[in-house]
MIDO-174805 format. One record per residue: residue number from 0; chain; x, z, y of N, C-alpha, C in turn. Coordinates in steps of 0.2 Angstrom, whole numbers, plus 5000, padded with zeros to 4 digits. Each point is the difference from the previous one (the first is absolute). Example, Ala and Ser with C-alpha at 12.3 -4.5 7.8 and 13.67 -1.06 7.14 Angstrom:
2
<rec 0,A,<5066,5039,4972>,<4996,5000,5006>,<5004,5000,5006>> <rec 1,A,<4998,4996,5005>,<5004,5001,5006>,<4996,5003,5005>> 
END
This chain:
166
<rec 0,A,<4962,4960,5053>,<5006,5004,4999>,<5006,4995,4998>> <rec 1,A,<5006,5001,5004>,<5006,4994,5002>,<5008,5005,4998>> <rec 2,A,<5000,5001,4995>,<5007,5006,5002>,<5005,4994,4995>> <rec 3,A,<5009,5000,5003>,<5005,4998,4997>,<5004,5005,4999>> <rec 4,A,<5004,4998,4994>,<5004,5006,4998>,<5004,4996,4995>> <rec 5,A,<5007,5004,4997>,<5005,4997,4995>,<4997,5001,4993>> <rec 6,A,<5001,4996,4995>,<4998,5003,4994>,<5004,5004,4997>> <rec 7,A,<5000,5004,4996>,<5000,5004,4996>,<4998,4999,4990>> <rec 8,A,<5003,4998,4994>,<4996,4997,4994>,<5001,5006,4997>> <rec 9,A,<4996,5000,4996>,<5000,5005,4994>,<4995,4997,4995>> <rec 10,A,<5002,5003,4992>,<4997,4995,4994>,<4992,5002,4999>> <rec 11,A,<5002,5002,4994>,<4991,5001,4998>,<5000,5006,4998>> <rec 12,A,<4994,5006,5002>,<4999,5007,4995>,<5004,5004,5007>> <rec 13,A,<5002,5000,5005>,<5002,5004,5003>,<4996,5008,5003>> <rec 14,A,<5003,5003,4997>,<4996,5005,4999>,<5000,5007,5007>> <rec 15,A,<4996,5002,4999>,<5000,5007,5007>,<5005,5004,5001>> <rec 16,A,<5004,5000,4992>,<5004,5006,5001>,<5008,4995,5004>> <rec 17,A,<4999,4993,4996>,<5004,4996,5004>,<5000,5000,5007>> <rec 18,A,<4994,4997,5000>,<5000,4999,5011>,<5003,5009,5002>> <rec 19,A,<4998,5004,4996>,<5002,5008,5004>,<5000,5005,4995>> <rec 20,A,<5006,5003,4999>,<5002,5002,4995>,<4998,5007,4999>> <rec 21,A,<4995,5005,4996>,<5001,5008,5005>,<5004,5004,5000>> <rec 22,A,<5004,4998,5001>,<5006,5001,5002>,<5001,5002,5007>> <rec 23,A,<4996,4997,5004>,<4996,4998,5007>,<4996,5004,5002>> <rec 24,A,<4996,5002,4997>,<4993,5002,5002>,<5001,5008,5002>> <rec 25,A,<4999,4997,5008>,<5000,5008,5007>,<4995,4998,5004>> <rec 26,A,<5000,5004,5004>,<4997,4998,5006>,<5002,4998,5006>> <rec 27,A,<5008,5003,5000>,<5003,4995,5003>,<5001,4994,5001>> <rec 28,A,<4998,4996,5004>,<5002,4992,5002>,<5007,4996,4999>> <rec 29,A,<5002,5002,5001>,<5009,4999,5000>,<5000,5000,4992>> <rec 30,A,<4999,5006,4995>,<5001,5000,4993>,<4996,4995,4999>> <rec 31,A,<4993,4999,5000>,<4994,4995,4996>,<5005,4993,5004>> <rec 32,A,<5002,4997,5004>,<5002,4996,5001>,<5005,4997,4995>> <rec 33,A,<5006,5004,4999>,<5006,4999,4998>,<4999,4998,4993>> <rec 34,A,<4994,5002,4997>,<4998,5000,4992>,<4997,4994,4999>> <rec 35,A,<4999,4994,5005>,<4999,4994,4999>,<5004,4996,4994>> <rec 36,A,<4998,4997,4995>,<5005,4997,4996>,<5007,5005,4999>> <rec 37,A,<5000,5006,5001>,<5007,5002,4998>,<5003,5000,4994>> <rec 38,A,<4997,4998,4997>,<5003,4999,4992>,<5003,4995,4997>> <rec 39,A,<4998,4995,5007>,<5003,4992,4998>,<5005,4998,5004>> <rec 40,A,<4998,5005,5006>,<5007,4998,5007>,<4999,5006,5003>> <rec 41,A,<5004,5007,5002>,<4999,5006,5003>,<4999,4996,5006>> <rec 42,A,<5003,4998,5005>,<5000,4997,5006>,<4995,4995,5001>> <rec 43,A,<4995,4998,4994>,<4995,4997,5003>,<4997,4999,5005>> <rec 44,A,<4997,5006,5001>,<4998,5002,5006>,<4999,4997,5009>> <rec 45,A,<5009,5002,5000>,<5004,4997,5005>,<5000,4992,5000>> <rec 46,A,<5000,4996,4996>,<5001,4993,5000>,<4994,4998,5002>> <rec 47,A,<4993,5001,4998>,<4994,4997,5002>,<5000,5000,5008>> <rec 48,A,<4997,4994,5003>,<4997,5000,5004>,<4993,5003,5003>> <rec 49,A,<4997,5002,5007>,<4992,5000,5002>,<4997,4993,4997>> <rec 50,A,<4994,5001,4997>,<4996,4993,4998>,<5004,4995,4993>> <rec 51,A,<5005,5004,4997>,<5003,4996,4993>,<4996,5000,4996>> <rec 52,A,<4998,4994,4995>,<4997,4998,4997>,<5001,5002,4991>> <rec 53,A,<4997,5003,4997>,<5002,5003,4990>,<4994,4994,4999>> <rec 54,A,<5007,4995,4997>,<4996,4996,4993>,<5001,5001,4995>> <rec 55,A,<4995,5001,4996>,<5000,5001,4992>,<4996,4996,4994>> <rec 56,A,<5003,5002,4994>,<4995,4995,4996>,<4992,5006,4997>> <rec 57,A,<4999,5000,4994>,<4997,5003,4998>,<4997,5007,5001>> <rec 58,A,<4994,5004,5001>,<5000,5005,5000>,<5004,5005,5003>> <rec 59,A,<5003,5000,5008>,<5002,5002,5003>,<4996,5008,5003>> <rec 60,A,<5004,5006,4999>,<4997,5006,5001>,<4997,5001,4995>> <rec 61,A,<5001,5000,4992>,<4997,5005,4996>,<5003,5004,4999>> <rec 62,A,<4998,5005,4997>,<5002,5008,5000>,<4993,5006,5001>> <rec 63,A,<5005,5004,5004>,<4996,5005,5003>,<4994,4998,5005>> <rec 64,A,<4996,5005,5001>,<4995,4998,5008>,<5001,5000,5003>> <rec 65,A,<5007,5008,5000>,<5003,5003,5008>,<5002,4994,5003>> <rec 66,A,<4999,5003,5008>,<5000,4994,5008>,<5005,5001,5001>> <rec 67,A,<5006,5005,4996>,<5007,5001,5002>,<5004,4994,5002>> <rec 68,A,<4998,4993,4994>,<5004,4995,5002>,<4996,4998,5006>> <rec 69,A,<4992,4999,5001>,<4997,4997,5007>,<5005,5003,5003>> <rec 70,A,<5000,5006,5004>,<5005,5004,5005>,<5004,4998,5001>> <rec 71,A,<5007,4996,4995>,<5005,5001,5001>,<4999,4992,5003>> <rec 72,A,<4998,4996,4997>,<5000,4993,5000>,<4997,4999,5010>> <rec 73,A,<4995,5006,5001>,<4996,4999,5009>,<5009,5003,5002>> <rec 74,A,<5000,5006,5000>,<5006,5005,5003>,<5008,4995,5000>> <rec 75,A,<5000,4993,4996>,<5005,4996,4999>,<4996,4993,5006>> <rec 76,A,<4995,5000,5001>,<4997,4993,5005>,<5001,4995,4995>> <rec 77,A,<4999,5000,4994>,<4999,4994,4996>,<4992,4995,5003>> <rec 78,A,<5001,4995,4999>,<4996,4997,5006>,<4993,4998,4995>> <rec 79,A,<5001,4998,4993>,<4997,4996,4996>,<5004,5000,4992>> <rec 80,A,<4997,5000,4995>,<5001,4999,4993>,<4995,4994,4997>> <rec 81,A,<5004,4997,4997>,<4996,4993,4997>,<5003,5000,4994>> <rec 82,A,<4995,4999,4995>,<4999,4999,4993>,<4998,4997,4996>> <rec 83,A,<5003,4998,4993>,<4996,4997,4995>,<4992,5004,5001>> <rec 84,A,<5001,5007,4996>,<4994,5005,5001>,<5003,5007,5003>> <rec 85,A,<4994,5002,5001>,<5001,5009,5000>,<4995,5004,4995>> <rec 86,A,<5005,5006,5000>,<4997,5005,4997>,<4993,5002,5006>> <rec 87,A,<4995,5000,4993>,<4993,5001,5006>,<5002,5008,5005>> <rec 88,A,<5002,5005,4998>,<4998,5006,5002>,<5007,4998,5006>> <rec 89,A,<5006,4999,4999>,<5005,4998,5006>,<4996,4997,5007>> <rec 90,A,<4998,4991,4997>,<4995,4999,5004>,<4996,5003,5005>> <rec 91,A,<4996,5005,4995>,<4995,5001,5007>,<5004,5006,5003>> <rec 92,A,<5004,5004,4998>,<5004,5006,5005>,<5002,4995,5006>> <rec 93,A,<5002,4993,4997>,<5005,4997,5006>,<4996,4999,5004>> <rec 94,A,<4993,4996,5000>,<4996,4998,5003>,<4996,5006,5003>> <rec 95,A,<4998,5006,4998>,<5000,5005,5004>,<5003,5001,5004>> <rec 96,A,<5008,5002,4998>,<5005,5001,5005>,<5002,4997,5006>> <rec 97,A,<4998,4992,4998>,<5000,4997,5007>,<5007,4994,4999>> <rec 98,A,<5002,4999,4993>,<5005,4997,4997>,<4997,4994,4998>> <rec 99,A,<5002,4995,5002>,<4999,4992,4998>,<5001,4999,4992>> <rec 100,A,<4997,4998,4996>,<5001,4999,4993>,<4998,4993,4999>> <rec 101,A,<5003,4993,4999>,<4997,4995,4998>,<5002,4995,4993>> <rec 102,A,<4996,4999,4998>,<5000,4998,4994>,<5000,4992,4999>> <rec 103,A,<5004,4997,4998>,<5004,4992,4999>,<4994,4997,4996>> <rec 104,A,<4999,4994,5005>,<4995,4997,4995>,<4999,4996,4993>> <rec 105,A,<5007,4998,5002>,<5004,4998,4992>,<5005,5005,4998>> <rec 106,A,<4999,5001,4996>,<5008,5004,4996>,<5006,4999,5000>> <rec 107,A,<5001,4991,4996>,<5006,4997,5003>,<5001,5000,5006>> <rec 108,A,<4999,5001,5007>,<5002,5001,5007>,<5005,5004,5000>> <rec 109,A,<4999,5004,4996>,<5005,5004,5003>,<5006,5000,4999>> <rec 110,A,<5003,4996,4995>,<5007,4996,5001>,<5002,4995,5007>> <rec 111,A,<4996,5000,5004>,<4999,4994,5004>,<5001,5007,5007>> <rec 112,A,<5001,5004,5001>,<5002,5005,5002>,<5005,5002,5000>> <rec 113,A,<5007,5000,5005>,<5006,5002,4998>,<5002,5008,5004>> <rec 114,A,<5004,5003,4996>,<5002,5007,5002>,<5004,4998,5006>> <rec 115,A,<4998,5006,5006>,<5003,4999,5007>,<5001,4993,5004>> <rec 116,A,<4994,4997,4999>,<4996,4995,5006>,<4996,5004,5004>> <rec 117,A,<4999,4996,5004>,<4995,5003,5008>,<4994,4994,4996>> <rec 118,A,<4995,5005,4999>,<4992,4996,4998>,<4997,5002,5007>> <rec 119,A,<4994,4997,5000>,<4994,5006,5005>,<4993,4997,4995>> <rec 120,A,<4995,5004,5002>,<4998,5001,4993>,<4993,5000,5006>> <rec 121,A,<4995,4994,4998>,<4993,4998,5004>,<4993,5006,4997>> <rec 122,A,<5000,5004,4999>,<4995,5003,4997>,<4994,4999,5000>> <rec 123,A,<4998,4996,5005>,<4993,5000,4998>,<4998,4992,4999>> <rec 124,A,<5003,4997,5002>,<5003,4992,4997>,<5003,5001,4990>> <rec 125,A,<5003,5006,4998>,<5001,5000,4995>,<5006,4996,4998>> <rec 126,A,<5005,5001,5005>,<5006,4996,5000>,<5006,5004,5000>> <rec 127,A,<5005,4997,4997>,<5007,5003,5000>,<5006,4996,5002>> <rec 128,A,<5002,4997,5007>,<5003,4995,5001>,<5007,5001,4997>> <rec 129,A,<5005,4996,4998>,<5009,5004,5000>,<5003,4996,5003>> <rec 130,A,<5006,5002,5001>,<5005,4998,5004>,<4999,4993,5003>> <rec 131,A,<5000,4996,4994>,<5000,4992,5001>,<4994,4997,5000>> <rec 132,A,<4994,5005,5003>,<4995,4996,5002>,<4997,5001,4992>> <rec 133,A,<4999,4999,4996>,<4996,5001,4993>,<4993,5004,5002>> <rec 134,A,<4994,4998,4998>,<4995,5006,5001>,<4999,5001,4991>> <rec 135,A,<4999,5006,5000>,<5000,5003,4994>,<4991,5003,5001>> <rec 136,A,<4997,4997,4995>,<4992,5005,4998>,<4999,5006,5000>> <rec 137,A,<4999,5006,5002>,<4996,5005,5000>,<4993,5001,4999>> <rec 138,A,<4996,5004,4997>,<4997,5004,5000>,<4995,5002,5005>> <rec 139,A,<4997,4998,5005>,<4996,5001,5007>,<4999,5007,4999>> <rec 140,A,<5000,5005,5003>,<4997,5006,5000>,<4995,4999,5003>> <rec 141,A,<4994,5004,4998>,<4994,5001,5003>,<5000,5004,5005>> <rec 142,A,<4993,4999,5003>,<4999,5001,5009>,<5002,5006,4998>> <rec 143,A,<4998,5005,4999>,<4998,5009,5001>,<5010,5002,4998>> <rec 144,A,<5002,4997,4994>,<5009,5001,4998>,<5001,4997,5008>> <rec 145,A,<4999,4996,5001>,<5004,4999,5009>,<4999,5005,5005>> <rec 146,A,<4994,5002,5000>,<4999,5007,5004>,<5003,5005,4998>> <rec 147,A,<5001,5000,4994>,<5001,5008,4999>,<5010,4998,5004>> <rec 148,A,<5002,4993,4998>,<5007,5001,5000>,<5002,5001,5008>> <rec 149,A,<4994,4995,5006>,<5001,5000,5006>,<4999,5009,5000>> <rec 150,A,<4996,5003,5001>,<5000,5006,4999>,<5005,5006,5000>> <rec 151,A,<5004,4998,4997>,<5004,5005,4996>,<5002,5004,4995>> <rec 152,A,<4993,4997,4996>,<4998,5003,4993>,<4993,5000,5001>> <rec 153,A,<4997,5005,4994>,<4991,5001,5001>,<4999,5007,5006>> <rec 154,A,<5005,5003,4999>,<4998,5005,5006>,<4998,4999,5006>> <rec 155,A,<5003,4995,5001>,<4999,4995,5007>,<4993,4999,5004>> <rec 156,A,<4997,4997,4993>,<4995,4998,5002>,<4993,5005,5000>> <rec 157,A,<5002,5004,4997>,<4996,5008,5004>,<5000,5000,5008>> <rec 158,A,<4992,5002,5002>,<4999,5001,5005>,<5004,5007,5003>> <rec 159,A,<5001,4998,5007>,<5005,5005,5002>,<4998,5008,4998>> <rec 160,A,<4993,5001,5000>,<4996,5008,4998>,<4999,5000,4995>> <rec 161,A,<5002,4995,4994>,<4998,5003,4994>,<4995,4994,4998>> <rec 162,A,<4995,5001,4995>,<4994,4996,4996>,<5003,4995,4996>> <rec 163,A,<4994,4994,5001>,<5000,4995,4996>,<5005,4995,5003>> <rec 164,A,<5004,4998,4996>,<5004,4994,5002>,<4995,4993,5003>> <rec 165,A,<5002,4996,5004>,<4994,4995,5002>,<5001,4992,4995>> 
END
């Protein structure tokens, strides 16, 4: 898996209520959208591109369990989040959901990442290339996290009638 996108930086500790405020939380599409980072830029939203890249340092998605931010962050086409860490329970909803989550091999790297560059990011090589050619260390995901992300989450890979996943 091969996607490019603009980055996007944020620090450390970003929290669920941050990425989506509930303030948001509907069922409509349009509202869950809008509620992306609203508290940092109302207009966020609108500036991201399909396939933009969230880098972060530390512990990215702690908070709540609610998928309200998963939602908002698919229903926005963010393409991929890259991190120092994550909050384990964010993680797997992303990975469930179908959301790229990678984790920076070095910690220091992630200065070595600049706000609104065009990266493309090699996943299963474990690579983050930037602008000027630098390849930055990732975190190789493992085989079954590739599937689930080819897929489009875990649901995916349910058999069309139901049962045991293969």
């Amino acid at each position: 898996m091969t996607l490019t996108g603009n980055v996007w930086k944020f620090g450390d500790d970003v929290n669920t209520d941050v990425i989506h405020a509930p303030a948001f939380f509907s069922l409509d599409p349009d509202t869950v959208k809008r509620g992306l980072f609203h508290g940092l830029d109302p207009q966020f939203h609108e500036k991201l591109a399909p396939g933009d890249v969230l880098v972060a340092g530390d512990n990215f998605g702690c908070g709540s369990s609610r998928e309200t931010s998963i939602r908002s962050l698919l229903l926005n086409r963010v393409g991929a989040i890259v991190a120092v860490s994550f909050a384990r329970i964010f993680f797997r909803n992303a990975t469930n959901n179908g959301l790229p989550c990678l984790q920076l091999a070095r910690a220091a790297d992630v200065d070595r990442i600049r706000a609104a560059e065009r990266v493309t990011i090699r996943a299963e090589d474990g690579v983050l290339v930037t602008a000027d050619g630098a390849e930055v260390s990732l975190v190789p995901p493992g085989e079954f996290i590739r599937r689930i992300w080819q897929a489009g989450g875990l649901l995916g890979l349910l058999p069309a009638g139901g049962g045991r996943a293969p």
